[in-house]
C-alpha positions, -999 to 999 in steps of 0.1 A, spaced: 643 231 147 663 199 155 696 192 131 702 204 102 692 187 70 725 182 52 716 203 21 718 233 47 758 224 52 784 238 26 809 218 14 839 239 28 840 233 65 866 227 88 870 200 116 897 192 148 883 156 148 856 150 179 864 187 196 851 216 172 836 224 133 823 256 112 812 258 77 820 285 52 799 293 30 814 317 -2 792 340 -23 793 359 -54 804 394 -33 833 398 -12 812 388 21 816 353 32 797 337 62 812 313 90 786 293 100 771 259 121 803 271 149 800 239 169 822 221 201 817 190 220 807 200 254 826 167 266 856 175 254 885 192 274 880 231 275 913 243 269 910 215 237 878 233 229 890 264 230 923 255 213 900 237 182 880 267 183 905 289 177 919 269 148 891 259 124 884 305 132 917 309 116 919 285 93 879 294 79 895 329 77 925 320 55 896 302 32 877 331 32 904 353 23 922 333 -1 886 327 -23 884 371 -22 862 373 2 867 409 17 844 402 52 833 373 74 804 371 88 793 351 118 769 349 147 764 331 179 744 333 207 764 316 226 784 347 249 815 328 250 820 322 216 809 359 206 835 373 235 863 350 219 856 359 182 861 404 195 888 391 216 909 367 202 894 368 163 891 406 159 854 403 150 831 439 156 801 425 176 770 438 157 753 466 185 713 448 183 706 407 180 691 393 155 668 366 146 672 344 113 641 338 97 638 305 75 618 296 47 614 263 23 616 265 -10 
């Protein structure tokens, strides 16, 4: 699907300059959704991982502080799924899934 247009990105998202980014994206019930969990591949890994591990933390403070009661993520990326069980304490759902898109 290429980049996304930038209607698709929320306006609560959180940065280390040039090394990671996620969005956050807040709803009406007490599940919010991290989203768009991105890393420059040329950057150093332990920044990567470092930057990762702080716009996770800081997207859950967000998420908690607006009332939001889960977080909700995904990745298909095995790295990034093995870091949010086992540095994030996220529950890794059993079966994959595929997002399915449609224009309104």
């Amino acid at each position: 699907m290429g980049r996304f247009p930038d209607e698709w990105l929320p306006t609560v998202g959180v940065m280390v300059e040039g090394v990671a980014y996620a969005s956050l994206y807040i709803t009406d019930s007490g599940v919010a959704y991290q989203e768009n969990i991105i890393s420059n591949p040329k950057a150093d890994a332990t920044d990567r991982g470092n930057a990762l591990d702080a716009v996770t933390l800081e997207i859950c403070r967000l998420a908690k502080e607006c009332g939001s009661k889960w977080l909700i993520g995904a990745s298909s990326i095995q790295p990034v799924l093995d870091r949010a069980k086992n540095v994030h304490g996220f529950m890794i759902a059993d079966k994959p899934v595929t997002q399915i898109v449609k224009a309104l």
